[in-house]
SEROMI-784433 format. One record per residue: x, y, z of N, C-alpha, C, O, CB in turn; residue in three letters. Coordinates in pm, whole numbers, plus 32768, in hexadecimal, padded with zeros to 4 digits. Glycine has a CB too. Example, Ala and Ser with C-alpha at 12.3 -4.5 7.8 and 13.67 -1.06 7.14 Angstrom:
REM residues 2
85277DC7830C84CE7E3E830C85287EB6830C85907EB4834E846B7E418389ALA85057F1F82C485577F9682CA850A80038313853D8072832485807FC4823CSER
***
This chain:
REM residues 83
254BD310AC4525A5D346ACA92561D3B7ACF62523D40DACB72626D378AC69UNK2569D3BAAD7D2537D432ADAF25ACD45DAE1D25EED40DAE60249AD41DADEEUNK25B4D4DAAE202629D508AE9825F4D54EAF1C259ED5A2AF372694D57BAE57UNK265DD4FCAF69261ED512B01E2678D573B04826F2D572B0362629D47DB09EUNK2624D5D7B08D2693D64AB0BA266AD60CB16A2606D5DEB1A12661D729B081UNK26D8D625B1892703D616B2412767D68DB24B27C2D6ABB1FE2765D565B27DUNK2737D6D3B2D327A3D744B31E27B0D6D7B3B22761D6B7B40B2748D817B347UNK281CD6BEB39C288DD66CB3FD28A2D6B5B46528EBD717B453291DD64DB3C2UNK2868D69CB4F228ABD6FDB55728A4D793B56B28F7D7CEB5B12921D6F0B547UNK2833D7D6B52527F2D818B4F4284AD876B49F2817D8E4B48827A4D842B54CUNK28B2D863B4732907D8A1B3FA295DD84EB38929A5D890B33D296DD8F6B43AUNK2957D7C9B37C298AD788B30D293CD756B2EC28F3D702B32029E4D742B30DUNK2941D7A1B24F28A8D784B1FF28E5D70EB1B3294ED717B172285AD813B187UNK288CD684B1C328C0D647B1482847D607B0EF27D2D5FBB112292ED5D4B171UNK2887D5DCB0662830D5E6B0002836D569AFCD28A7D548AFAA2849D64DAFA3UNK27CBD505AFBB2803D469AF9D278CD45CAF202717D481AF1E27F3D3DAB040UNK27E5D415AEB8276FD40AAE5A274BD36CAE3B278AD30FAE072794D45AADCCUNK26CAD37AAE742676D2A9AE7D2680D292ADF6267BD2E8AD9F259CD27FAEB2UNK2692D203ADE5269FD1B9AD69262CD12AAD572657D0BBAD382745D187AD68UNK25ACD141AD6E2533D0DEAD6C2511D0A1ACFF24A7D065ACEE24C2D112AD8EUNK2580D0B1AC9D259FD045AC3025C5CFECAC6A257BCF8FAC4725FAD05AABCCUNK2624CFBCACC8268CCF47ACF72600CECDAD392596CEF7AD69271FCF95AD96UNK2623CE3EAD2C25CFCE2BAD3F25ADCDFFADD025FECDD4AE2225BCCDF6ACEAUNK250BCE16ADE324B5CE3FAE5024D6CE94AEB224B8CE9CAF292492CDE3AE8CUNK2536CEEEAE4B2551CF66AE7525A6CF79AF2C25C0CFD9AF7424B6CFA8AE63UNK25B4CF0BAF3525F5CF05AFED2670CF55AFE0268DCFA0B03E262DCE4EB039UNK26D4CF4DAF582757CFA3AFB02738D035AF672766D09DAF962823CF5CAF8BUNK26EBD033AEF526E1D0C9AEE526A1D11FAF08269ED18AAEC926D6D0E7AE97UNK265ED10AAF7525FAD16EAFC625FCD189B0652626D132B0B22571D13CAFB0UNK25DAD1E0B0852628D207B10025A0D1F4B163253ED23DB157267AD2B7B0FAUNK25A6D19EB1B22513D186B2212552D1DAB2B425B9D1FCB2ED24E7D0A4B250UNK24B3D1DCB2BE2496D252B31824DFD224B3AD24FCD277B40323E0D26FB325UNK24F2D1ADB3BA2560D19EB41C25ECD1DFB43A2621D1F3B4A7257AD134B40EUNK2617D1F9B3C2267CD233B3B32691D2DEB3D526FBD31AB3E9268FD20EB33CUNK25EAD31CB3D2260CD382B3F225E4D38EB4962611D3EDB4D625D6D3DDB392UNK25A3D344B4C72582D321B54B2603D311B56C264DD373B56F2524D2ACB566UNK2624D2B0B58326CAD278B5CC2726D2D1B5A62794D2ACB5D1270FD1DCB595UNK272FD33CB56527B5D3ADB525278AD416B57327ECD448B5A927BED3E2B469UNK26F7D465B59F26DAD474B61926C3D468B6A526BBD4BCB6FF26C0D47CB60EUNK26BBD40BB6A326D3D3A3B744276FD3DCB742278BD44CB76B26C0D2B7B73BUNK27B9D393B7192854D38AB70828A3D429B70F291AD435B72E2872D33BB667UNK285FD485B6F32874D4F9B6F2285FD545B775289DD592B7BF2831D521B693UNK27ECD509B76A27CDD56FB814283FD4EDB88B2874D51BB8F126B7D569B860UNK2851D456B865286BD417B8E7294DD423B8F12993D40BB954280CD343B8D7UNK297BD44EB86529E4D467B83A2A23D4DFB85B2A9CD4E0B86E29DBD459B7CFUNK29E0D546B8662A1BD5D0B8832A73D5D4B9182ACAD629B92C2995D640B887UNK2A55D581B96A2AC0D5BDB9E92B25D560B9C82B92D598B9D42A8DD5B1BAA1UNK2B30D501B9AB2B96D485B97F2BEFD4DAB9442C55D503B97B2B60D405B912UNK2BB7D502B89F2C0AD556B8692C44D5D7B88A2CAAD5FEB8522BE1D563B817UNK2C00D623B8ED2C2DD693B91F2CBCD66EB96E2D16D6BDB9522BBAD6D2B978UNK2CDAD617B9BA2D34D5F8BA282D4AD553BA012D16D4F8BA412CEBD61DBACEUNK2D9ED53FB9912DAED49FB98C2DF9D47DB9BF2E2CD4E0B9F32DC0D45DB929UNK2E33D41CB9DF2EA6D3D3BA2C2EE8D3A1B98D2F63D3ABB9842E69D33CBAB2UNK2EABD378B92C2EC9D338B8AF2E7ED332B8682E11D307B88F2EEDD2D3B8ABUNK2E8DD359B7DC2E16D389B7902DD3D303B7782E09D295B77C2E39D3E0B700UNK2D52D31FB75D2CF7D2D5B7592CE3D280B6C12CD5D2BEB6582C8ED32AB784UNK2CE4D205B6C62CF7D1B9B6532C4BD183B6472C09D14FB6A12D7ED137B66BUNK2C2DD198B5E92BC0D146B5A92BB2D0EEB52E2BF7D112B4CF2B70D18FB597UNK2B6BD089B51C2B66D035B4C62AEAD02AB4872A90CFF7B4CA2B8ECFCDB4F3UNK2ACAD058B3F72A3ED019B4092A41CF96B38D2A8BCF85B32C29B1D0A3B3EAUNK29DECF52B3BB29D3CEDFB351295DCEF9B31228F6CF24B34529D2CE4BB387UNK297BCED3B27628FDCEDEB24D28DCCF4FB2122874CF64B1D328B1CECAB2A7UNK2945CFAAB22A290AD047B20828D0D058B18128BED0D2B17E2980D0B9B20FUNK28AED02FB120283ED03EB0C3287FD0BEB07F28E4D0A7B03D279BD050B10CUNK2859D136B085285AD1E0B04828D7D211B0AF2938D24EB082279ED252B069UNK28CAD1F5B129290CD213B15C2926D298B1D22986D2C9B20D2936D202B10AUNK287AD2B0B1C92846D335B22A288ED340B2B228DBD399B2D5279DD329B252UNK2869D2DEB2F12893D2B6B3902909D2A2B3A12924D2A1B419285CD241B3CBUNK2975D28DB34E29E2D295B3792A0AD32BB3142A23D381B3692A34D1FDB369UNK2A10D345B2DB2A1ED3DAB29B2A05D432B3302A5ED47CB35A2991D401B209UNK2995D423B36D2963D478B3D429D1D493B40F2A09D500B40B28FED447B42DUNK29F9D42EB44E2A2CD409B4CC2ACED407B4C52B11D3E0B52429EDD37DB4F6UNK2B0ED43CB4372B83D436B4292B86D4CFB4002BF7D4FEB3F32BB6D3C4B3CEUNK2B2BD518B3ED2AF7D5AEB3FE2B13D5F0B49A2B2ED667B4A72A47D5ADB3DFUNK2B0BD59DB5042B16D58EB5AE2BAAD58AB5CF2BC9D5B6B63D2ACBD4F7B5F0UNK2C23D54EB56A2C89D558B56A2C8FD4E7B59C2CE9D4E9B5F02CBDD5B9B593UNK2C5AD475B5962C8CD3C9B5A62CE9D3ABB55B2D28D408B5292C28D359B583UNK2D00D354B5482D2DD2D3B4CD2D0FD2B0B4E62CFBD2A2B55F2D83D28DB49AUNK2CE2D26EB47F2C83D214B4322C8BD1BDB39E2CBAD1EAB3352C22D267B420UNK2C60D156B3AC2C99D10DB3412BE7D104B30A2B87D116B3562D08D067B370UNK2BE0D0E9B28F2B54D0AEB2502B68D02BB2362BDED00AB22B2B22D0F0B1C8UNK2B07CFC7B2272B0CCF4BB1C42A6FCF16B1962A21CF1BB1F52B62CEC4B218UNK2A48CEF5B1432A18CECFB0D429E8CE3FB0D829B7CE0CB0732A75CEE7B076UNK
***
Protein backbone atom coordinates (compact mmCIF):
# COMPACT_ATOMS: atom_id res chain seq x y z
CA UNK A 1 0.00 0.00 0.00
CA UNK A 2 1.35 3.39 -0.56
CA UNK A 3 -0.61 6.79 0.14
CA UNK A 4 -1.13 9.68 -2.43
CA UNK A 5 -1.48 13.05 -1.00
CA UNK A 6 -3.34 15.65 -3.56
CA UNK A 7 -4.24 19.48 -2.49
CA UNK A 8 -7.48 19.88 -4.58
CA UNK A 9 -7.87 23.41 -5.82
CA UNK A 10 -5.08 24.42 -3.94
CA UNK A 11 -6.80 23.81 -0.41
CA UNK A 12 -8.53 20.32 -0.23
CA UNK A 13 -5.98 18.09 0.76
CA UNK A 14 -6.92 14.64 -0.03
CA UNK A 15 -5.34 11.45 1.01
CA UNK A 16 -5.98 8.10 -1.01
CA UNK A 17 -4.37 4.95 0.00
CA UNK A 18 -3.24 2.54 -3.42
CA UNK A 19 -3.93 -1.05 -3.03
CA UNK A 20 -1.24 -2.89 -5.76
CA UNK A 21 -2.22 -6.11 -4.29
CA UNK A 22 -5.58 -6.14 -6.47
CA UNK A 23 -4.85 -7.74 -9.48
CA UNK A 24 -2.62 -5.91 -12.15
CA UNK A 25 -3.18 -3.48 -9.91
CA UNK A 26 -5.65 -1.24 -12.48
CA UNK A 27 -8.34 -0.24 -9.80
CA UNK A 28 -5.95 0.16 -6.92
CA UNK A 29 -3.65 2.68 -8.13
CA UNK A 30 -4.11 6.05 -9.04
CA UNK A 31 -2.42 6.99 -12.78
CA UNK A 32 -1.02 10.04 -13.52
CA UNK A 33 -3.91 10.91 -15.74
CA UNK A 34 -5.90 11.46 -13.07
CA UNK A 35 -3.89 14.07 -11.67
CA UNK A 36 -3.49 15.78 -15.08
CA UNK A 37 -7.30 15.91 -15.91
CA UNK A 38 -8.22 17.04 -11.95
CA UNK A 39 -5.94 19.94 -13.01
CA UNK A 40 -7.05 20.68 -16.41
CA UNK A 41 -10.63 20.48 -14.85
CA UNK A 42 -9.70 22.83 -12.16
CA UNK A 43 -8.26 25.57 -13.89
CA UNK A 44 -11.19 24.94 -17.02
CA UNK A 45 -14.15 24.61 -14.03
CA UNK A 46 -13.62 27.65 -11.94
CA UNK A 47 -15.83 30.30 -13.88
CA UNK A 48 -18.64 27.63 -14.49
CA UNK A 49 -18.59 27.15 -10.85
CA UNK A 50 -18.20 30.66 -9.85
CA UNK A 51 -21.59 31.80 -11.73
CA UNK A 52 -23.58 28.46 -12.54
CA UNK A 53 -26.81 28.50 -14.10
CA UNK A 54 -27.00 24.71 -12.46
CA UNK A 55 -24.59 22.99 -10.63
CA UNK A 56 -22.40 21.07 -12.46
CA UNK A 57 -22.88 17.24 -12.59
CA UNK A 58 -20.07 14.89 -13.30
CA UNK A 59 -19.73 11.29 -13.90
CA UNK A 60 -16.74 9.43 -13.85
CA UNK A 61 -16.45 5.85 -15.07
CA UNK A 62 -14.03 3.73 -14.09
CA UNK A 63 -12.87 5.69 -11.21
CA UNK A 64 -10.45 3.05 -9.81
CA UNK A 65 -9.16 5.02 -6.13
CA UNK A 66 -11.12 7.56 -7.01
CA UNK A 67 -8.68 10.82 -7.15
CA UNK A 68 -10.41 12.65 -10.11
CA UNK A 69 -13.60 12.60 -9.01
CA UNK A 70 -12.74 13.25 -5.18
CA UNK A 71 -11.02 16.41 -6.87
CA UNK A 72 -13.65 17.67 -8.55
CA UNK A 73 -16.44 17.14 -5.98
CA UNK A 74 -13.85 19.23 -3.70
CA UNK A 75 -14.97 22.19 -6.68
CA UNK A 76 -18.49 21.72 -5.29
CA UNK A 77 -19.89 19.45 -8.32
CA UNK A 78 -21.83 16.37 -7.94
CA UNK A 79 -20.59 13.77 -8.76
CA UNK A 80 -21.24 10.25 -8.81
CA UNK A 81 -18.12 7.52 -8.96
CA UNK A 82 -18.36 4.02 -10.63
CA UNK A 83 -16.08 1.18 -10.70
Amino acid sequence: SKLIQYTAKGETNLEIEQDTGLHDSCGGIIWETSFILATYLEQHLKSRIKRPLRKVKVVELGAGCGLLGLAVASMKCEVVLTD
